[in-house]
MDAnalysis code that builds the backbone (N, CA, C; Angstrom):
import MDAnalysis as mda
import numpy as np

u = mda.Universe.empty(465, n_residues=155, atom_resindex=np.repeat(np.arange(155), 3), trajectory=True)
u.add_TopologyAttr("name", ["N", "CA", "C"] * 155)
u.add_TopologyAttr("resid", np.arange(1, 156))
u.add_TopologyAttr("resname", ["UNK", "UNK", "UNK", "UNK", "UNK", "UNK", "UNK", "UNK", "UNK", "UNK", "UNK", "UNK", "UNK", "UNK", "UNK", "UNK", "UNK", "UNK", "UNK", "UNK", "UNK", "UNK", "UNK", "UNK", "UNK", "UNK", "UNK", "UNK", "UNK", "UNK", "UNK", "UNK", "UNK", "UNK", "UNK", "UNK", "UNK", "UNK", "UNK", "UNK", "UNK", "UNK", "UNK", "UNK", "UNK", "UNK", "UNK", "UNK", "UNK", "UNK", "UNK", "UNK", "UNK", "UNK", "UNK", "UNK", "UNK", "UNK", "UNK", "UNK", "UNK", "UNK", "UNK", "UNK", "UNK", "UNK", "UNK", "UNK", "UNK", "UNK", "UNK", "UNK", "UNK", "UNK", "UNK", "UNK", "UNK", "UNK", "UNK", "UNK", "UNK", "UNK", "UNK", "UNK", "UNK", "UNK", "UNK", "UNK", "UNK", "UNK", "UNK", "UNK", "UNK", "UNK", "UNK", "UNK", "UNK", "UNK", "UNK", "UNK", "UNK", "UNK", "UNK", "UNK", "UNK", "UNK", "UNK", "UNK", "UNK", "UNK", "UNK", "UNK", "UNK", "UNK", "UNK", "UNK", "UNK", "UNK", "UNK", "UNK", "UNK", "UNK", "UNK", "UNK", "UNK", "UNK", "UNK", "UNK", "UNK", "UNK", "UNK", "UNK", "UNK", "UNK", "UNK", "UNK", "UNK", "UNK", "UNK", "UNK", "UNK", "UNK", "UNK", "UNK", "UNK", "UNK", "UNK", "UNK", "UNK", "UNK", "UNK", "UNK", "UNK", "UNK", "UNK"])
u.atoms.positions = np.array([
    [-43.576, -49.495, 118.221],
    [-44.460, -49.549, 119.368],
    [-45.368, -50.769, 119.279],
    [-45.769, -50.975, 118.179],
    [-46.834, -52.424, 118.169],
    [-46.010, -53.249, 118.069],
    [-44.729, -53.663, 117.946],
    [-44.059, -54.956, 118.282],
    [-43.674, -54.953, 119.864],
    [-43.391, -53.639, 120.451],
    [-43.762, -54.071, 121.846],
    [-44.635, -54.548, 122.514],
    [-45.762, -54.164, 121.660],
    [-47.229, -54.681, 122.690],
    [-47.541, -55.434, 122.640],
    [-47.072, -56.229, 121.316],
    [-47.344, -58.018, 120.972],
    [-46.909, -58.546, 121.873],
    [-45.570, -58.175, 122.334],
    [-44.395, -58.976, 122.907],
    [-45.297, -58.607, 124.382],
    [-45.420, -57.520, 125.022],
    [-46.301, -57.706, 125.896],
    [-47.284, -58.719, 126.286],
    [-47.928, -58.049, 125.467],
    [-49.181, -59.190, 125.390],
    [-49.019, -60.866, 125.449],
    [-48.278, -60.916, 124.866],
    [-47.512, -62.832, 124.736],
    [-46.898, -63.005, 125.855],
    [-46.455, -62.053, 126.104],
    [-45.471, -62.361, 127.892],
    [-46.534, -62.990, 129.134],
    [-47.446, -61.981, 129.021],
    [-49.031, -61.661, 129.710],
    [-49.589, -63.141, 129.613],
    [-50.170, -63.309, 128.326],
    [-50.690, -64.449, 127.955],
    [-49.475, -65.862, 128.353],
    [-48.687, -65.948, 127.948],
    [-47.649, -66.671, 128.326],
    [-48.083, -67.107, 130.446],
    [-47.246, -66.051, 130.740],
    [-46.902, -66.187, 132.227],
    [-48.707, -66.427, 132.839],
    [-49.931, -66.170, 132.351],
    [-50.800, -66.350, 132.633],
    [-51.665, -67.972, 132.722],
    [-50.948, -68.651, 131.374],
    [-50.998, -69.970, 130.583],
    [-50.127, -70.852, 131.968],
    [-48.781, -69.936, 132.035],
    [-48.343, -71.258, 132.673],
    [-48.283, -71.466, 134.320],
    [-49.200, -70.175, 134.574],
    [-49.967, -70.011, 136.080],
    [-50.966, -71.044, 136.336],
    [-51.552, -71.667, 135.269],
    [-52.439, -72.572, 135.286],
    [-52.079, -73.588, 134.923],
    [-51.000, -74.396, 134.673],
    [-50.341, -74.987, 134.159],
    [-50.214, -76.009, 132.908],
    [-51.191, -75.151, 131.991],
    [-50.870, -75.816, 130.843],
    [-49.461, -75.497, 129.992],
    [-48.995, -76.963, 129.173],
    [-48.000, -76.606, 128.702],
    [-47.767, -75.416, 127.303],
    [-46.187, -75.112, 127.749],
    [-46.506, -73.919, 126.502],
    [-45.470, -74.151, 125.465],
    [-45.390, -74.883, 124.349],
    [-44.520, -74.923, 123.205],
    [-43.725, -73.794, 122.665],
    [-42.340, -73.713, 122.369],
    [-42.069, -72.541, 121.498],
    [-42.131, -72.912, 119.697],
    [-42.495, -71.670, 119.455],
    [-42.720, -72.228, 118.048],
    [-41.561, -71.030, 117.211],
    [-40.383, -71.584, 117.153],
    [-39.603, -71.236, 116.568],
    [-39.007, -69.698, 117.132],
    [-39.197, -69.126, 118.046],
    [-39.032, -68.286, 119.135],
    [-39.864, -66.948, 117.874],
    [-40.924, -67.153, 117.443],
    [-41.964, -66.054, 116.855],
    [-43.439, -66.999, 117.383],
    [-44.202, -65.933, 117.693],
    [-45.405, -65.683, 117.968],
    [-46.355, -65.938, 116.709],
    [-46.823, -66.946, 116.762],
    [-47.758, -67.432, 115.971],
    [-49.228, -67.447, 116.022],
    [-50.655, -67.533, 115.541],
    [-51.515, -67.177, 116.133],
    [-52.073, -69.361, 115.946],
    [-52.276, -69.359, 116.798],
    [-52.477, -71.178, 117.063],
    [-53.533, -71.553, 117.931],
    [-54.323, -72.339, 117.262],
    [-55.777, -72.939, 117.767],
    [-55.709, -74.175, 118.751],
    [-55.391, -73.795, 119.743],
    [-55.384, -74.427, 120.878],
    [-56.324, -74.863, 121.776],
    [-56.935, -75.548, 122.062],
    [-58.640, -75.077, 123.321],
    [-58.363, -76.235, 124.281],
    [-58.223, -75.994, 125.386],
    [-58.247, -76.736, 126.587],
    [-59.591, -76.852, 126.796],
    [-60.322, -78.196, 127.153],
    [-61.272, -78.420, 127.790],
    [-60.983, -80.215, 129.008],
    [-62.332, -80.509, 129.458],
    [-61.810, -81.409, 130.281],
    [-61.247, -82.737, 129.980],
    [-61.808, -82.418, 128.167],
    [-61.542, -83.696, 127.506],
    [-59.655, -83.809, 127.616],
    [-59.310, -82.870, 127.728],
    [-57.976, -82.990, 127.491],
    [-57.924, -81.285, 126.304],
    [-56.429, -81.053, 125.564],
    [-56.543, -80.256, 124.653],
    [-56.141, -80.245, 123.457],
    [-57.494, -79.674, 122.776],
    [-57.144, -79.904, 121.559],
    [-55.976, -78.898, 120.580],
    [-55.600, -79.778, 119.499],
    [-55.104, -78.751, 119.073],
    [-55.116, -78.828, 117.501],
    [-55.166, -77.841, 116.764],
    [-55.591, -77.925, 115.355],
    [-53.769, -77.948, 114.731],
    [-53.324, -78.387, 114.337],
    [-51.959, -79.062, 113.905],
    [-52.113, -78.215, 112.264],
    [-53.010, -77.693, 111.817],
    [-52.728, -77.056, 110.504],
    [-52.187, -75.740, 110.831],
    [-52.080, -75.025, 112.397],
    [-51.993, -73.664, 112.315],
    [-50.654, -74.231, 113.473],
    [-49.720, -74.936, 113.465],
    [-48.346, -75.511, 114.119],
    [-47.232, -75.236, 113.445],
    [-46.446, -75.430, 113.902],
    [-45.174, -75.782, 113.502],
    [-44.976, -77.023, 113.881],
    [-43.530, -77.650, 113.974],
    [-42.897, -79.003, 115.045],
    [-43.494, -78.642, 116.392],
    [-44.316, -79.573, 117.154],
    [-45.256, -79.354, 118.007],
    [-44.693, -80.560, 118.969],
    [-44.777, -80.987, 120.212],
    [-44.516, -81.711, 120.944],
    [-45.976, -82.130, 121.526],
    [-46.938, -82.865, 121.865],
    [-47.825, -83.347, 122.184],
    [-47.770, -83.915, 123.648],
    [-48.549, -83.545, 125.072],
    [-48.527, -83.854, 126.080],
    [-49.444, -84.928, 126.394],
    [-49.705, -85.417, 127.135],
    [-50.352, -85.805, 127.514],
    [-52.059, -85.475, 127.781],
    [-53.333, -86.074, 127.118],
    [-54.490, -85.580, 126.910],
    [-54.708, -84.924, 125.778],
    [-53.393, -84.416, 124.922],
    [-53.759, -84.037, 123.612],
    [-54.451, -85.035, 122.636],
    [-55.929, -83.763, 122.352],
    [-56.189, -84.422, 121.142],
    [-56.028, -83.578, 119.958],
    [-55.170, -84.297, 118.985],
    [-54.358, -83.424, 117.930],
    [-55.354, -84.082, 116.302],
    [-55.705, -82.516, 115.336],
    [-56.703, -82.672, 114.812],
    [-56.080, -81.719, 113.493],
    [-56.561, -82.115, 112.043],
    [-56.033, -81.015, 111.213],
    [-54.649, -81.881, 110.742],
    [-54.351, -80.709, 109.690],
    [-53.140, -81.265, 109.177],
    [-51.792, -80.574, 109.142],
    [-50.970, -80.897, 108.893],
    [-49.483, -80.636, 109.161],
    [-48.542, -81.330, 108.126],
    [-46.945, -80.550, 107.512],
    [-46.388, -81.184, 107.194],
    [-44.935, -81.179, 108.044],
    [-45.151, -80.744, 109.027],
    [-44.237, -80.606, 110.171],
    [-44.296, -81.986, 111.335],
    [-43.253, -82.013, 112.479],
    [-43.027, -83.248, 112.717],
    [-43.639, -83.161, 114.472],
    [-44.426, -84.488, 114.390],
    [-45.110, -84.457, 115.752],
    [-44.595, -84.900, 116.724],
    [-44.195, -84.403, 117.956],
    [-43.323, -85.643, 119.109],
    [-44.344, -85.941, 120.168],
    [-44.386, -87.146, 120.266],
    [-45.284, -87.439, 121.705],
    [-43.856, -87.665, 122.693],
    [-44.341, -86.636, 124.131],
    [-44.144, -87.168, 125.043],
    [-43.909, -88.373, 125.663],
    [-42.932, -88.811, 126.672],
    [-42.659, -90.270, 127.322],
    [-43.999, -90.241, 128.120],
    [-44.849, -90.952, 128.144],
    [-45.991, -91.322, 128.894],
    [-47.079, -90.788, 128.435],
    [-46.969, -89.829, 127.576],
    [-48.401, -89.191, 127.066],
    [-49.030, -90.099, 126.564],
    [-50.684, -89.675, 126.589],
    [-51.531, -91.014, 125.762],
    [-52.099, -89.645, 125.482],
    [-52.134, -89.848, 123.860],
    [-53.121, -88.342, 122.871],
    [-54.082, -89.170, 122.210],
    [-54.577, -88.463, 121.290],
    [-55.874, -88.420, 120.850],
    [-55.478, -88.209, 119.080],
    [-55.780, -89.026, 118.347],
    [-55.845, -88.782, 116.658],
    [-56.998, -88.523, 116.272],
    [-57.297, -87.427, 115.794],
    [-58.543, -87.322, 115.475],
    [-58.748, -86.821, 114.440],
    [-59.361, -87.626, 112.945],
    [-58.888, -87.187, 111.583],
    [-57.514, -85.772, 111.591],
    [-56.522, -86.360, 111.891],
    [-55.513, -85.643, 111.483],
    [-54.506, -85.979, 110.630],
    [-53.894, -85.684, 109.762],
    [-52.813, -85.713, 108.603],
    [-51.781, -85.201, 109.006],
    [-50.673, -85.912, 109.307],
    [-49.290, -85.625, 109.769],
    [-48.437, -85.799, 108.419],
    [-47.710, -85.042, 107.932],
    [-46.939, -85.615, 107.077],
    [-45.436, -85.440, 107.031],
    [-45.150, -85.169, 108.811],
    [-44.052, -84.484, 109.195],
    [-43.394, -86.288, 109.371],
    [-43.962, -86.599, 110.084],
    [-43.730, -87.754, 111.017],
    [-44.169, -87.601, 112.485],
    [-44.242, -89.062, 113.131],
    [-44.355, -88.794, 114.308],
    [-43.006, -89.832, 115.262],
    [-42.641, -88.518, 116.275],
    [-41.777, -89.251, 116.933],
    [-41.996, -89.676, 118.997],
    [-42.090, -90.614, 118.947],
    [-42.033, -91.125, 120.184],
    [-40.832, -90.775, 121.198],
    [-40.908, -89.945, 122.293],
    [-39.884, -90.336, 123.369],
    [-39.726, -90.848, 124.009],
    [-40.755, -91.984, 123.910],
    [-40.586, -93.405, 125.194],
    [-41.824, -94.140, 124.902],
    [-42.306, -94.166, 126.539],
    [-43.765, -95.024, 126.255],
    [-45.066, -94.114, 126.113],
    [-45.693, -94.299, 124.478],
    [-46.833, -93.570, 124.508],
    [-48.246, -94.283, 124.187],
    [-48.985, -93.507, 123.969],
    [-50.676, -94.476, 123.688],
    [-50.936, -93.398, 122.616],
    [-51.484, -93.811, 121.532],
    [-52.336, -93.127, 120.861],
    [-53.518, -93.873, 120.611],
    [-55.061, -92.697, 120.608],
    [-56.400, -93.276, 120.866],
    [-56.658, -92.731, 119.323],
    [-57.653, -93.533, 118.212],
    [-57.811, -93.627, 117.273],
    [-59.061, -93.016, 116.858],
    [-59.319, -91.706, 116.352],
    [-60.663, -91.280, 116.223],
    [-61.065, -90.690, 114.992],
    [-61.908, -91.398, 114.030],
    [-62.151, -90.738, 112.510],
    [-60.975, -91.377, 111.592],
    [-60.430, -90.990, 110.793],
    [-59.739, -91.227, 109.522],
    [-58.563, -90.420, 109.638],
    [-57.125, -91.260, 109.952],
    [-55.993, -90.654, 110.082],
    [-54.999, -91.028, 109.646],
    [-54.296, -89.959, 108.941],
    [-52.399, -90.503, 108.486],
    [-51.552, -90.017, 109.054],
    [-50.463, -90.471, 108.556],
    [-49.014, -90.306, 109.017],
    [-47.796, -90.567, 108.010],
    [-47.309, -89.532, 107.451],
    [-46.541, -90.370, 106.890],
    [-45.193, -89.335, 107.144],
    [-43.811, -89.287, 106.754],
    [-42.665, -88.471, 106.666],
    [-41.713, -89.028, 105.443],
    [-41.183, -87.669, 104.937],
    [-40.006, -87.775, 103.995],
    [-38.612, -87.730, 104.482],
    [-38.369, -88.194, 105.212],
    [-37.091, -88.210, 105.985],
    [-36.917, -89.584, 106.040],
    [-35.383, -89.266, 104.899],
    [-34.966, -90.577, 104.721],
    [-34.712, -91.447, 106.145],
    [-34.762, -92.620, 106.095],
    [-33.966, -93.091, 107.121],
    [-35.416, -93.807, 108.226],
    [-36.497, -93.065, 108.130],
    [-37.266, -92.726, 109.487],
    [-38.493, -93.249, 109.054],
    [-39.567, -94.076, 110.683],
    [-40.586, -94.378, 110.384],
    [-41.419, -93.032, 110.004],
    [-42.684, -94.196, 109.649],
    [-43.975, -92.785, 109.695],
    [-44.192, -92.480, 111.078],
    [-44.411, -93.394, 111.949],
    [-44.423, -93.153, 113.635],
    [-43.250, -93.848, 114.079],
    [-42.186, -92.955, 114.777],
    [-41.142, -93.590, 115.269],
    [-40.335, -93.930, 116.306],
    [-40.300, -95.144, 116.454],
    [-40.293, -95.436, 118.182],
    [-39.064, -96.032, 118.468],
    [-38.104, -95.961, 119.645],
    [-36.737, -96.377, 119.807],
    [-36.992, -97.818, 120.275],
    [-35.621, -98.595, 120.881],
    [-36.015, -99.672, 121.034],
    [-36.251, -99.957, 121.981],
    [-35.926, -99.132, 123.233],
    [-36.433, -99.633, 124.370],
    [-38.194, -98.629, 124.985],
    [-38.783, -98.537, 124.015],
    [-39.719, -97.922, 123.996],
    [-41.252, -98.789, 123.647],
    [-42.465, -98.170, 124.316],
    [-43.779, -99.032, 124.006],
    [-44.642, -98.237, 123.501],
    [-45.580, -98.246, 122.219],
    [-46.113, -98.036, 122.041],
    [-47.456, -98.613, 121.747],
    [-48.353, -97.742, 122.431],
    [-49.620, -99.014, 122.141],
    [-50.586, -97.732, 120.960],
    [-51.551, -98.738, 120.406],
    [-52.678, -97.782, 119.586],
    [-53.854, -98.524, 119.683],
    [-54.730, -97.907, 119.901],
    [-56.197, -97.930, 120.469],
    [-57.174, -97.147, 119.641],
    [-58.436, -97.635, 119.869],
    [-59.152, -96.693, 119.339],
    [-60.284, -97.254, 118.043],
    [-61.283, -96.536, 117.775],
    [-62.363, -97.790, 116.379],
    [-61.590, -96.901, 114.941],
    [-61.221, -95.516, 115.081],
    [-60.632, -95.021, 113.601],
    [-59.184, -95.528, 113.341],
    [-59.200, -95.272, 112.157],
    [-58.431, -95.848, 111.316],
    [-57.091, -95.175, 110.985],
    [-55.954, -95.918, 110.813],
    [-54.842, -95.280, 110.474],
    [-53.544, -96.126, 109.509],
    [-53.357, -94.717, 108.717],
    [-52.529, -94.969, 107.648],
    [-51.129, -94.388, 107.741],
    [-50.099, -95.326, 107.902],
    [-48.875, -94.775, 108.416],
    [-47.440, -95.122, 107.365],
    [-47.133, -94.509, 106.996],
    [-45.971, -94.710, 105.716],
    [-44.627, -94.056, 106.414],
    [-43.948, -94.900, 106.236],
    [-42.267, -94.437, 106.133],
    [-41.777, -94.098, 105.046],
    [-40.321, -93.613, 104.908],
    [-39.867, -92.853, 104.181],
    [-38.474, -94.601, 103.928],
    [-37.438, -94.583, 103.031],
    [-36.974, -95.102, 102.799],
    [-35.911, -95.970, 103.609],
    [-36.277, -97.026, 103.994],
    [-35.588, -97.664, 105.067],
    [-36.080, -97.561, 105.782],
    [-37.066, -96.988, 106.524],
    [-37.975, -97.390, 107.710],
    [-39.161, -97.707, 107.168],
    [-39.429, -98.329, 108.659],
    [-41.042, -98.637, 108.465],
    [-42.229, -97.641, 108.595],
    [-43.294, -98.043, 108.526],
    [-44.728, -97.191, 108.914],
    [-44.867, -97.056, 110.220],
    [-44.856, -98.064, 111.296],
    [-44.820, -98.229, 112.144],
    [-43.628, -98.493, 113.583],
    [-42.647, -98.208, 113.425],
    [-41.854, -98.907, 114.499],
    [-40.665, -98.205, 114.415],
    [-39.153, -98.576, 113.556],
    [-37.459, -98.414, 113.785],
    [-37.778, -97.935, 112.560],
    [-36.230, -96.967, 112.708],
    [-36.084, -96.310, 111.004],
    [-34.726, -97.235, 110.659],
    [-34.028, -96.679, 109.870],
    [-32.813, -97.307, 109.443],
    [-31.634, -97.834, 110.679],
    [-31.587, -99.172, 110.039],
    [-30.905, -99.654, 111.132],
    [-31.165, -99.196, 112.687],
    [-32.684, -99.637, 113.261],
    [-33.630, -99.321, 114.188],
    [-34.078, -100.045, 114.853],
    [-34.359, -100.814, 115.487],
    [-35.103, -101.629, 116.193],
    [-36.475, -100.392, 116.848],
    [-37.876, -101.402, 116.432],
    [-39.123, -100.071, 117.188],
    [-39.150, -100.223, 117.994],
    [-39.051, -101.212, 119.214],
    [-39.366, -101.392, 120.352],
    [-40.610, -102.053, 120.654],
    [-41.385, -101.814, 121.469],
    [-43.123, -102.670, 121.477],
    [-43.772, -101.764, 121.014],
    [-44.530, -102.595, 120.022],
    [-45.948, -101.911, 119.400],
    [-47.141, -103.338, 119.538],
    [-48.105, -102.192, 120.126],
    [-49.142, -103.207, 120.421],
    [-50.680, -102.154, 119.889],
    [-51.401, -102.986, 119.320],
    [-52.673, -102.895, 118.332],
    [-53.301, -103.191, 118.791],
    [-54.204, -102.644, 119.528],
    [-55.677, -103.368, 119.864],
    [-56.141, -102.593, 119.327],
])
């Protein structure tokens, strides 16, 4: 009976979430309890209580993770002292805004720490700081093995 009511309840919460139309991730098709908070800034999300998370647009992603981050084609998010150690992967053109003291790095051979295709742009912005490591044959920043990154631009 209490695994029905969860499942209730998540349905509820679910179909309620996407009445308003924020986006809703699956996290491995189980119900997880995840620190999420929409405000006007955009939403945040605490990345230590995630799984593989996909990042929309206005996310500001905070906390740590050893799971793998995807930005959205067009999203521009928010780093905000967060520790990725999944990797991060790009699906096109994204922005990331730079806030506090942040890494990135992944153990997957082959692959950047942030990884971007070649016909893809990425820009990074922002006064905090970031530390981005690849795994063997890719870079920190850009193509993994036998990769081209595409545009990366630093201001």
């Amino acid at each position: 009976m209490k695994g029905k009511t969860i499942k209730r309840i998540a349905a509820v919460a679910v179909a309620l979430t996407m009445s308003v139309g924020v986006p809703v991730t699956p996290f491995h098709g189980i119900l997880y309890d995840t620190a999420i908070t929409a405000s006007a800034e955009g939403t945040t999300v605490d990345l230590s209580e995630t799984y593989d998370y996909t990042a929309q647009d206005g996310d500001v992603l905070t906390g740590s993770t050893s799971y793998t981050v995807m930005i959205s084609d067009g999203a521009k998010i928010t780093l905000s002292d967060a520790t990725i150690n999944g990797g991060i992967r790009c699906e096109g053109t994204a922005e990331i805004t730079l806030v506090g003291t942040n890494s990135v790095t992944t153990t997957k051979w082959g692959y950047a720490g942030i990884q971007t295709s070649s016909d893809s742009t990425l820009t990074i912005n922002g006064e905090g700081t970031l530390t981005a490591t690849g795994y063997v044959s890719g870079a920190g920043i850009g193509g993994g093995n036998n990769d081209s990154g595409g545009t990366i631009i630093i201001n």
